[in-house]
C-alpha positions as CSV (number, residue, x, y, z in Angstrom):
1,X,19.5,-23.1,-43.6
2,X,16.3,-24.5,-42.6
3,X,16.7,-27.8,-40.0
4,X,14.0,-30.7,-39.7
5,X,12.8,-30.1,-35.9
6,X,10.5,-32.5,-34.0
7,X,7.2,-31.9,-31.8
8,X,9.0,-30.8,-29.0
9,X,11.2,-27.5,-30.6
10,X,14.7,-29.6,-30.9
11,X,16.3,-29.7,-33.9
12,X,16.7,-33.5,-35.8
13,X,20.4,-34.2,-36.4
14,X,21.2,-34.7,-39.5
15,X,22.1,-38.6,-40.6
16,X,25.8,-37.7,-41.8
17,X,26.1,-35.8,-38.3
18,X,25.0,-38.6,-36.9
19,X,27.1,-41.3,-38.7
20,X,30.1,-38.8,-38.0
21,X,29.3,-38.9,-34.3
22,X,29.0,-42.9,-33.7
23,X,32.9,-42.8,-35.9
24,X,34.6,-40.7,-33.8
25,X,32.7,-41.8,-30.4
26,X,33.8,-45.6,-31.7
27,X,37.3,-44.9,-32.0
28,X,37.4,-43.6,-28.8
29,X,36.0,-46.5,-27.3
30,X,38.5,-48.9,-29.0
31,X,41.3,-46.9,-27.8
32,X,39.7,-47.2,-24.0
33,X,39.4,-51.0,-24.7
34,X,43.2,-50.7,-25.7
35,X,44.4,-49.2,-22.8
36,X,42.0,-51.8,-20.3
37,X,42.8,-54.7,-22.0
38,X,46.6,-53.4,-22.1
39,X,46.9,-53.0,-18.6
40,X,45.8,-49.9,-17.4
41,X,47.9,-48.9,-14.5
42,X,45.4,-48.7,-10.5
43,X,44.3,-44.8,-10.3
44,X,47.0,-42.8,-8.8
45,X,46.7,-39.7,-7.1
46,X,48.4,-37.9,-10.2
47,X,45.7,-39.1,-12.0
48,X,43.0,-37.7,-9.5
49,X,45.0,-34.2,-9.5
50,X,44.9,-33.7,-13.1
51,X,41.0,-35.0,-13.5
52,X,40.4,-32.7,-10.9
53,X,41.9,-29.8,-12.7
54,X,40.4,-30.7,-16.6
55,X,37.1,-30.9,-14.2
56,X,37.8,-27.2,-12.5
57,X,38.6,-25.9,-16.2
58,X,35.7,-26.8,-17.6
59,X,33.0,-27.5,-15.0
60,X,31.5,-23.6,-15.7
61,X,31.9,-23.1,-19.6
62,X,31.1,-19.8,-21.6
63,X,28.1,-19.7,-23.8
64,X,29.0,-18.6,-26.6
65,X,26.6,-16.2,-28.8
66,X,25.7,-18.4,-31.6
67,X,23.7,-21.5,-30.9
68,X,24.5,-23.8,-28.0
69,X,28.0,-24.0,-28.2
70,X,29.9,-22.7,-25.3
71,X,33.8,-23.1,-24.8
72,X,36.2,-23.5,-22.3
73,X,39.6,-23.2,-20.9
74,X,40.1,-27.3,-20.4
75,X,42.2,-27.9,-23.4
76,X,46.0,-27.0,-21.9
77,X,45.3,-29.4,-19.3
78,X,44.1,-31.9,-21.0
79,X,46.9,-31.6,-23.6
80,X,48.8,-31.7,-20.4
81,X,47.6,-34.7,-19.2
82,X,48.2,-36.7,-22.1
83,X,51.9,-35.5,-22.0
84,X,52.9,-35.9,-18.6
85,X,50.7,-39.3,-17.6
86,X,50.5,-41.1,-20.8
87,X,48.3,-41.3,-24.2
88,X,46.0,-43.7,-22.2
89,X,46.1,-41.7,-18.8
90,X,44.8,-39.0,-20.8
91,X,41.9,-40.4,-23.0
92,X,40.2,-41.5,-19.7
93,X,40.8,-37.8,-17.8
94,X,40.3,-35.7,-20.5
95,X,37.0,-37.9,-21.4
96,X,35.5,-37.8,-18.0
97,X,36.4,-34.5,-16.4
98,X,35.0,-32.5,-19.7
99,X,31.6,-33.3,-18.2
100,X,30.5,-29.9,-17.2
101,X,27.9,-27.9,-15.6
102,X,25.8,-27.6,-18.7
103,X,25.9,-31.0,-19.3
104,X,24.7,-32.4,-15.8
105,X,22.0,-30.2,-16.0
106,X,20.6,-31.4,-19.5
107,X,21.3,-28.4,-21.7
108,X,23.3,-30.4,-23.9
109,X,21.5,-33.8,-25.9
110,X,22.8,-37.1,-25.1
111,X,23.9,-38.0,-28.9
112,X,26.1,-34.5,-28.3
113,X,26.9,-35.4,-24.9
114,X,28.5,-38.7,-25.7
115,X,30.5,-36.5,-29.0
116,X,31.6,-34.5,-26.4
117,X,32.8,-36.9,-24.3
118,X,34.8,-38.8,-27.1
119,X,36.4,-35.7,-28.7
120,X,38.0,-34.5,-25.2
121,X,39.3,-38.2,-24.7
122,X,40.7,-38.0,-28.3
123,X,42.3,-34.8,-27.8
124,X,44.3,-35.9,-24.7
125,X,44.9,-38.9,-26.1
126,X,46.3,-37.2,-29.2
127,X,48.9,-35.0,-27.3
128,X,50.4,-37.7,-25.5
129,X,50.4,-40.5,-28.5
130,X,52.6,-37.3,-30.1
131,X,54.5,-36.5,-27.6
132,X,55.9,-40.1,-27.1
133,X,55.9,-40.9,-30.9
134,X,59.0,-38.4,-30.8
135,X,60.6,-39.9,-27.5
136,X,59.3,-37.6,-25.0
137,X,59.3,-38.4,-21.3
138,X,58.2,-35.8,-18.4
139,X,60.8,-37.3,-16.4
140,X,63.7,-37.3,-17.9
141,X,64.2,-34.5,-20.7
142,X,66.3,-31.4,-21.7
143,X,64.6,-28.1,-21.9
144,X,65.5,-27.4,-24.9
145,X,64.4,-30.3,-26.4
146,X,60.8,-30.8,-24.8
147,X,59.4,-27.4,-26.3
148,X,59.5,-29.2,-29.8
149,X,58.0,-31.8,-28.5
150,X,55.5,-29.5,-26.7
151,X,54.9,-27.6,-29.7
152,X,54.4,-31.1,-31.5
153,X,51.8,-32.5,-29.4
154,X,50.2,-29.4,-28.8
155,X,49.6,-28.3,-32.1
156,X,48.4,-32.1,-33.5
157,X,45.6,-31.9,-30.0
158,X,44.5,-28.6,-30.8
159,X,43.9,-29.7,-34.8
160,X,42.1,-32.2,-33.6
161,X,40.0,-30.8,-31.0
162,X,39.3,-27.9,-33.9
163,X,38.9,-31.0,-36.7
164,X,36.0,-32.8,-34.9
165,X,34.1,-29.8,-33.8
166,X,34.4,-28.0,-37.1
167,X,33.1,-31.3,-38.8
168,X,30.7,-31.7,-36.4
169,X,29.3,-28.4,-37.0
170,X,29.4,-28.4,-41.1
171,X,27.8,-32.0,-41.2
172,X,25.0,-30.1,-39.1
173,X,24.8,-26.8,-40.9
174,X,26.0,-28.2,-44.2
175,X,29.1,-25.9,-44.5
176,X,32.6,-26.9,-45.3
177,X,35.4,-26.7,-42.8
178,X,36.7,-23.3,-43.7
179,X,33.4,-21.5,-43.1
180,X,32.4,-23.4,-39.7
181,X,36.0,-22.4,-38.7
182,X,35.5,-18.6,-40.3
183,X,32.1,-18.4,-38.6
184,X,32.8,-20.2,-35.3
185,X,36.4,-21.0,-34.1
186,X,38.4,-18.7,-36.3
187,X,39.4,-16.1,-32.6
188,X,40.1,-19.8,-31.4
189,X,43.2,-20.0,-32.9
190,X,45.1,-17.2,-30.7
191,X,43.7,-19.8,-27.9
192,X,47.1,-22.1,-29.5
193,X,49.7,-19.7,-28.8
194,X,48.3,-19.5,-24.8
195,X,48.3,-23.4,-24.9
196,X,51.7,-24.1,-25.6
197,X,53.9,-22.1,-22.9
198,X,50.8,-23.0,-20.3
199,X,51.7,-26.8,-21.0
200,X,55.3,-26.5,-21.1
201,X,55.1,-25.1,-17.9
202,X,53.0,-27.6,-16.5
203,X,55.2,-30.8,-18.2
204,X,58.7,-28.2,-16.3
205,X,56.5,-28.3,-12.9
206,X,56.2,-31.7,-13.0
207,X,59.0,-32.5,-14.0
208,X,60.3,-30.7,-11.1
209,X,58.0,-30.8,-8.3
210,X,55.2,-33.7,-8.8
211,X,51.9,-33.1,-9.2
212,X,50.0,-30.7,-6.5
213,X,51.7,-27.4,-7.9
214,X,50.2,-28.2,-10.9
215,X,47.0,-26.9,-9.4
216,X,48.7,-23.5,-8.9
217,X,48.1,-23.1,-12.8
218,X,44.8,-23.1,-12.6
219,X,45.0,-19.4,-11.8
220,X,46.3,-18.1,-15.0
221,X,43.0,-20.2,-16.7
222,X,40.5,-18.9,-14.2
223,X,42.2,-15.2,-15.8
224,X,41.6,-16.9,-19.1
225,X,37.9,-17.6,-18.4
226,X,37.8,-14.2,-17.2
227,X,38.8,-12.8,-20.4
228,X,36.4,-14.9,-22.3
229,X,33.5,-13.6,-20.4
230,X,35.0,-9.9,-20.9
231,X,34.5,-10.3,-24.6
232,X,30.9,-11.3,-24.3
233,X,30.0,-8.6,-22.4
234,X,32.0,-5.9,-24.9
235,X,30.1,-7.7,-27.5
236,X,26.8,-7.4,-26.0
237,X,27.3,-3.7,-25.2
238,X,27.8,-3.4,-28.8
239,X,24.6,-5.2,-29.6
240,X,22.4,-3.2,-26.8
241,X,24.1,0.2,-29.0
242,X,22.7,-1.2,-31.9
243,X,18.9,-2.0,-30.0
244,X,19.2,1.7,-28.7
245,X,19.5,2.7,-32.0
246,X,16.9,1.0,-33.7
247,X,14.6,2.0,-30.4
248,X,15.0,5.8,-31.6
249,X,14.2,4.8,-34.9
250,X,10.9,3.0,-34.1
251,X,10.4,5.9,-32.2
252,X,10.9,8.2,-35.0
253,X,9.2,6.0,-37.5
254,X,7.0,2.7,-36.7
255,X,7.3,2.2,-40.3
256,X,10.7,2.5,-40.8
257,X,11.4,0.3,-37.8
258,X,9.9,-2.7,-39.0
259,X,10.8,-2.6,-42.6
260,X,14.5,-2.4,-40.9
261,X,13.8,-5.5,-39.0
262,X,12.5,-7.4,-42.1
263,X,15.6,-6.6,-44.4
264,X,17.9,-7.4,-41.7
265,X,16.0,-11.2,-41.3
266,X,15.8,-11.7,-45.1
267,X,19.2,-10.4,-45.6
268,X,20.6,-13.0,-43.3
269,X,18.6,-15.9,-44.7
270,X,20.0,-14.7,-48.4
271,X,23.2,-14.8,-46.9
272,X,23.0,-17.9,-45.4
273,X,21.7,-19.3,-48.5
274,X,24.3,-17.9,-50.4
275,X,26.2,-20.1,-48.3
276,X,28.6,-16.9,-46.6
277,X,30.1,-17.9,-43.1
278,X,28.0,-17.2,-40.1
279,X,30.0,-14.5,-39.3
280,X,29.6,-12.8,-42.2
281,X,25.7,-13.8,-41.9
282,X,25.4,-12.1,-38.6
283,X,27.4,-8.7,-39.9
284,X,24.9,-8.9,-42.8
285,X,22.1,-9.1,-40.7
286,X,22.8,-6.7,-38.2
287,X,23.4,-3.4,-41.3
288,X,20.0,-5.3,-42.6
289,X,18.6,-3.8,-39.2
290,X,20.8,-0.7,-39.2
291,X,20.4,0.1,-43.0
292,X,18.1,3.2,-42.8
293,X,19.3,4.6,-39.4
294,X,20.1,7.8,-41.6
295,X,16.4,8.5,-41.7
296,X,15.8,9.7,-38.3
297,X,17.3,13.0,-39.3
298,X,14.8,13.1,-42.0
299,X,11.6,15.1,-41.1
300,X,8.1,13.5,-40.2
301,X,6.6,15.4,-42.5
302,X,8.6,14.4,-45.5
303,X,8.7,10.6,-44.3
304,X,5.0,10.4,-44.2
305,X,3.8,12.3,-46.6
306,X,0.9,11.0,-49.1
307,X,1.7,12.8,-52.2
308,X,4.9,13.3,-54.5
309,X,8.0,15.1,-53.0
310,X,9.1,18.0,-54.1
311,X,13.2,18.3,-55.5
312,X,14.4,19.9,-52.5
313,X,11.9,17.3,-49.9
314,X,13.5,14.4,-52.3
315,X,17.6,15.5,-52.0
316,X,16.5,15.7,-47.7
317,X,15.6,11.9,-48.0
318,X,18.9,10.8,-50.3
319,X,20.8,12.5,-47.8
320,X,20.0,9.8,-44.7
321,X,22.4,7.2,-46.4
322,X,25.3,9.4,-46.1
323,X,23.9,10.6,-42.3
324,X,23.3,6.8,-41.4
325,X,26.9,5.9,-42.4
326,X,28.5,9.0,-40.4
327,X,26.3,7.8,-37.2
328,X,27.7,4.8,-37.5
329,X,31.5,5.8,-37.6
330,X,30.7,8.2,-35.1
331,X,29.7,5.5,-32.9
332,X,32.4,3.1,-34.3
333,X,30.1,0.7,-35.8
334,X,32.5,-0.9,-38.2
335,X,32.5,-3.4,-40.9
336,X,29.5,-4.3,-43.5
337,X,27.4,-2.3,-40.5
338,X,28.4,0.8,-41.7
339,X,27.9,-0.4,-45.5
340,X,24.8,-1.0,-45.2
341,X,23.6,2.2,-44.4
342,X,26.2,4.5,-46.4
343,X,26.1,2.4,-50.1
344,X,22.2,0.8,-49.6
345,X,21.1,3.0,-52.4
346,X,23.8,2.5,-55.2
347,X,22.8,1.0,-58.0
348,X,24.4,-2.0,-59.8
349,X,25.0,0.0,-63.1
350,X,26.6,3.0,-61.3
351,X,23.4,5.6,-61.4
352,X,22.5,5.3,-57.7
353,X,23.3,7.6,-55.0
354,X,25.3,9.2,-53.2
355,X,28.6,8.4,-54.2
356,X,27.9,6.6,-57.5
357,X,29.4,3.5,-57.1
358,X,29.3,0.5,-59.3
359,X,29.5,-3.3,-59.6
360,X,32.1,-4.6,-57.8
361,X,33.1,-1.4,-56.4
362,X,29.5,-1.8,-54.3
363,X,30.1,-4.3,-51.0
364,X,28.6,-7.7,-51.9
365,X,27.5,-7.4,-48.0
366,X,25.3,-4.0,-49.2
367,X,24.1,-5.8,-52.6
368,X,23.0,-8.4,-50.5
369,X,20.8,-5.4,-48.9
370,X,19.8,-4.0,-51.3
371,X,17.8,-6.9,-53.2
372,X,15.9,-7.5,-50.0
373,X,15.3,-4.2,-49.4
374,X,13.9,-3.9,-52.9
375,X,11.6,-6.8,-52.2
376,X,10.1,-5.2,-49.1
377,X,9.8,-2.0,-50.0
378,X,7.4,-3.0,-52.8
379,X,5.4,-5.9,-50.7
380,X,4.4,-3.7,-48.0
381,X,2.0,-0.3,-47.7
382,X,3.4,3.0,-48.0
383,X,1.9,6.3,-47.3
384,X,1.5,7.1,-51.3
385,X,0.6,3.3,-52.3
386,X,-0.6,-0.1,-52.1
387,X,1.5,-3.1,-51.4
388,X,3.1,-5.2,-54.3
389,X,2.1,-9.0,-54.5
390,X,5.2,-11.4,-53.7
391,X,4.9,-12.7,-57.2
392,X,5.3,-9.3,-59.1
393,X,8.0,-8.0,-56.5
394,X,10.0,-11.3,-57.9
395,X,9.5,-10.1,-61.2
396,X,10.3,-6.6,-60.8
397,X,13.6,-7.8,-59.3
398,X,14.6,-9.9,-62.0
399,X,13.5,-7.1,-64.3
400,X,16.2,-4.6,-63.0
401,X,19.2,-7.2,-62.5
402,X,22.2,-5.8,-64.3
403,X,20.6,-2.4,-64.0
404,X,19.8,-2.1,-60.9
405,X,20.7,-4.8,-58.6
406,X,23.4,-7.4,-58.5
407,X,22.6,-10.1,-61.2
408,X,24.2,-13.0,-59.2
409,X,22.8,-11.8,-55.7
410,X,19.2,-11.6,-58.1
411,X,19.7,-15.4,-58.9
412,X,20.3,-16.2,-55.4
413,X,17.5,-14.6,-54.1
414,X,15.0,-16.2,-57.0
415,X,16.4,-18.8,-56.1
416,X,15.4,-18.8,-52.2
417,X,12.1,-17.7,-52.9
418,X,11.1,-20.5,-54.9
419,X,9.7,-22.2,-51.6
420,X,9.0,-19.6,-49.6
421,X,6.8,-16.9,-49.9
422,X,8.3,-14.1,-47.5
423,X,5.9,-12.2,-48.0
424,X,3.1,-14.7,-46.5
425,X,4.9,-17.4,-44.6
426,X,8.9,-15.8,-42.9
427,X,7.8,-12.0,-43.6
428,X,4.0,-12.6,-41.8
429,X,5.3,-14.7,-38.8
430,X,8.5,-12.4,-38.2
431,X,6.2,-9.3,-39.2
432,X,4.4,-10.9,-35.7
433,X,7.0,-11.8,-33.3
434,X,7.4,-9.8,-30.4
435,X,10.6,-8.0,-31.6
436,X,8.1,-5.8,-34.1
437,X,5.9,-4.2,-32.2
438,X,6.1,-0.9,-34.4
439,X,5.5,-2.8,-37.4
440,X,1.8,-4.0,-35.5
441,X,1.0,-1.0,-35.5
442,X,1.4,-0.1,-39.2
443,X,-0.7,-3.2,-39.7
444,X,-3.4,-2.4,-37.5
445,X,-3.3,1.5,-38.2
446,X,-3.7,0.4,-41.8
């Protein structure tokens, strides 16, 4: 998905982003006119204890790994809020205390800023319109009935909160609703099943002791937070594994390094432009960059040598599929990551190697792979011959869909390709960029 950007690097939001934006950030502003020109009750110093805890819940947020989203652990109080002080109590508290750290020092645009703003408000709002809908008070109400109504509110905020922001996101990366959830917010979901007992305890500790205890609950978010940031760091150990990796490879093999770079960037555009969630995308891209790990058990000799192999040289280098995909269980790798390496080389008609699979039977995550693979290997130079023009490495890819390579996945990427060149315009600037150092050296060398 390629996105208009102005002079300055930042990306143009698209109109229907945009127009989607200014709805949602209106009807928040009609429901604050609402609650003003209805008589909103002086500030009371309930209100100031629960803005100050939606403030301490979400003043440090958690970037999260894919673009500039971050999350935090705001929405059981806000939910909260809207419960135990009102619908219009809430709007207000949730909408000002969401700003946060990254927002007061300018990470985040205003048009997003002002989103922002709205969807907390709404979200608040939206528990506590729920919660009274179906008669609930916080001060007068039996246990047994209040969890319903809990569960009620709770579940119609978090909807909405994941409504907005999903719509928000597809209108931006032209995806529907199921994929922005798949790609982005899918582990948010567990988040709902934390929310509920944490506000049902807060509505009980009002109920029962006012509002200053309700602070004490900020220490089972802070462990929440904690957890968030936890699960970033396992996931960055697993992607400094997968850099340690691919340093051994460039060490083994500057070729083999960059070609592994290039297939993992092309097979994450393809994705994307087959229109697979962004967590699929990001799977894809990483066994794009993994796919030939299996050659660093192959010999120098045999990788770089100039003339024909010989039978027993050729069964060494149709072994480093199977040895890539055994490194990577080893090292628990799991998923398409895995894939790629192991099933790179079977063929669409069954007469690949080394476990003879066919159609179907192949990933789509390693067809995807193995197109783009295809097209690299034949555009760039190789120890026993010259580089392939873009133009006939198209061709030969069509020529062997159905035979070869995946038909559909063959479409997709003729498809793609009708704008860009890879070779010349993507392939040359990534071929550049300071991630491909071994791949300069090819260049230059040759």
């Amino acid at each position: 998905m390629h996105h208009r950007r102005r002079k300055d690097g930042t990306t143009v939001y698209p109109k229907r982003m945009v127009a989607f934006m200014a709805i949602v950030g209106g009807a928040a502003l009609l429901l604050m006119s609402r609650s003003v020109l209805g008589g909103l009750a002086w500030v009371r110093w309930d209100d100031l204890i629960f803005l100050g805890a939606v403030w301490a819940a979400t003043f440090f947020p958690v970037q999260l790994p894919r673009g500039n989203a971050s999350v935090s652990v705001g929405m059981p109080v806000m939910a909260a809020a809207g419960i135990i002080l009102g619908p219009s109590a809430g709007l207000w508290i949730s909408a000002i205390g969401s700003i946060n750290q990254r927002t007061l020092t300018g990470k985040i645009r205003w048009p997003s800023v002002l989103f922002n703003r709205a969807q907390a408000g709404l979200v608040g709002w939206a528990a506590g319109a729920v919660f009274e809908a179906f008669g609930g008070s916080p001060r007068s109400f039996s246990y047994g009935q209040t969890i319903w109504l809990v569960l009620a509110a709770c579940f119609i905020a978090f909807l909405a909160n994941m409504v907005l922001v999903a719509a928000a996101i597809g209108l931006r990366q032209h995806q529907n609703l199921y994929k922005v959830w798949r790609g982005h917010m899918s582990w948010m979901t567990v988040n709902f099943f934390v929310t509920v007992p944490l506000v049902y305890m807060m509505t009980v500790v009002y109920r029962l002791a006012g509002a200053w205890p309700e602070l004490l609950l900020m220490i089972p978010l802070a462990l929440s937070r904690w957890i968030y940031v936890l699960l970033l760091r396992v996931r960055r150990m697993y992607q400094l594994s997968m850099q340690a990796l691919l340093a051994g490879l460039e060490a083994k093999d500057p070729y083999t390094y960059g070609h592994s770079l290039r297939v993992g960037h092309y097979a994450a555009m393809l994705a994307r432009h087959m229109g697979l969630s962004e967590d699929r995308v990001e799977l894809i891209g990483e066994a794009g960059r993994l796919h030939d790990i299996g050659k660093v058990h192959v010999p120098d000799a045999i990788l770089n040598k100039p003339a024909g192999l010989t039978p027993q040289e050729i069964l060494s280098v149709q072994r480093h599929p199977v040895m890539g995909g055994d490194l990577l269980d080893t090292l628990e790798l799991v998923g398409c990551v895995k894939f790629g390496a192991a099933y790179h080389h079977e063929r669409w008609d069954g007469n690949g190697y080394p476990y003879r699979l066919r159609g179907q039977d192949i990933p789509l995550e390693t067809r995807i792979i193995s197109v783009v693979d295809t097209y690299d290997a034949m555009t760039s130079n190789r120890p026993y011959r010259a580089a392939m023009s873009h133009e006939c490495a198209v061709e030969e890819i069509q020529r062997v869909a159905g035979s070869q390579l995946d038909p559909v996945v063959v479409a997709a990427f003729g498809d793609m390709v009708k704008d860009y060149n890879l070779a010349e315009t993507e392939g040359r600037k990534f071929a550049f960029s300071r991630f491909n150092r071994g791949h300069r050296r090819v260049r230059r060398r040759g």
